[in-house]
N, C-alpha and C positions, 0 to 999 in steps of 0.2 A: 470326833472319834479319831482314834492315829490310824495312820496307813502302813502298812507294810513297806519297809523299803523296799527299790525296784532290784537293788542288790543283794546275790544270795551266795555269794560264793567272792574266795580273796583270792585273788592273783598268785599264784607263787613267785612270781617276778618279785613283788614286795619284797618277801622276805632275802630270797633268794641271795639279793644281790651282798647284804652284810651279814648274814646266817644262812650259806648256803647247806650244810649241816643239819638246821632245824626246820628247813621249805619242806622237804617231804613229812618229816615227823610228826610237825605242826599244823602244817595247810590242810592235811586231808580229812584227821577227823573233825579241826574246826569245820570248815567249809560242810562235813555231813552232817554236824550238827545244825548249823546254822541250814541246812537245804529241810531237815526234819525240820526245826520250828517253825520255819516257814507253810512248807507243805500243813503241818496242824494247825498254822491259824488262821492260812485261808483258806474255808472252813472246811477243817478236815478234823475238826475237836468232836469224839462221838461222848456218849456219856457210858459206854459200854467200857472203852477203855480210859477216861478222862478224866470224869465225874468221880466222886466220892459216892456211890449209889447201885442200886442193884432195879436188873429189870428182869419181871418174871410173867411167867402165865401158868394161871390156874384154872381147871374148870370149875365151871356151879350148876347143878341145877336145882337152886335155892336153897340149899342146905348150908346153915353158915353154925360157928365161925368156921372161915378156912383159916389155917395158918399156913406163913409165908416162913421160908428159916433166913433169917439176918445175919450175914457172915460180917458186918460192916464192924471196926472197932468203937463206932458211936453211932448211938441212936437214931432213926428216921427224923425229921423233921416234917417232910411232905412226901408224902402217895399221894399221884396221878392216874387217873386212868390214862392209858395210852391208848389202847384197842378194846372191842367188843366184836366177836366172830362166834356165828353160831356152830357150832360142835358140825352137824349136819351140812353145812355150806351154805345154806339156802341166806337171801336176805336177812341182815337185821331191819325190823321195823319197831323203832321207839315212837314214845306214845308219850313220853315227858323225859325232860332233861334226867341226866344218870350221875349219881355221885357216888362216892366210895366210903364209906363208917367203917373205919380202922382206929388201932392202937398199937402199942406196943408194950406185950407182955414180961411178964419175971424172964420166963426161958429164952427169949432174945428172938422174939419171932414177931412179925407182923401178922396179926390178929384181924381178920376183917371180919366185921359182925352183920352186915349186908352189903350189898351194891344196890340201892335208892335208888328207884325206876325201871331196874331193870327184873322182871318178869319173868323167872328162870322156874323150871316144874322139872316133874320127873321126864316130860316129852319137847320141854324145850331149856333145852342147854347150853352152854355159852362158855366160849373160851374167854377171860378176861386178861390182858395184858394192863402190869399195873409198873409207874417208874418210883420208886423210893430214894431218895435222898437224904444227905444229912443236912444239917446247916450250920 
């Protein structure tokens, strides 16, 4: 895997000395640029601003389909779950692994037609955080 260089910023001296003219014009916003990509690739890459992908939370209390609205210009590829919190605060206790049975409808929404293990009723509810992505 490559390593970030240890260098994030160029000298104005460089330029300076045969384009004294173009050191400040030149140096500052390369050198910000170059300090931003750095700063995002050690690891500062979120998928909120980064990713092609939308992350939302919806409640359930077993009543499905939910739909998600997809603002993405292309379709989902993968839904993850990310979190399970119950509405009330109280613990979650699972009782079997949880997956998520989704699609992707005409009207450009993610369509989830259950959450697989999880156990949601009129008296127990659940906040679900789901990541969608394209590919």
């Amino acid at each position: 895997m490559a390593r970030l260089p240890s260098f994030r910023r160029i000298a104005a001296d460089f330029i300076a000395k045969d384009y004294p003219d173009l050191a400040d014009t030149l140096i500052s916003p390369l050198n910000n640029f170059m300090e931003t990509v750095t700063r995002a690739l050690n690891k500062g890459i979120t998928i909120g601003d980064n990713v092609d992908g939308v992350i939302a939370t919806f409640s359930t209390d077993g009543t499905y389909p939910v739909k998600i609205r997809w603002d993405r210009s292309q379709k989902p590829a993968a839904v993850w779950i990310g979190q399970i919190a119950r509405v009330d605060g109280a613990a979650v206790g699972l009782a079997s692994a949880v997956s998520i049975d989704w699609s992707f409808n005409q009207a450009g929404q993610i369509e989830i037609a259950d959450v697989v293990g999880l156990s949601a009723s009129g008296t127990d509810q659940y906040f679900v955080t789901i990541i969608g992505v394209v590919g």
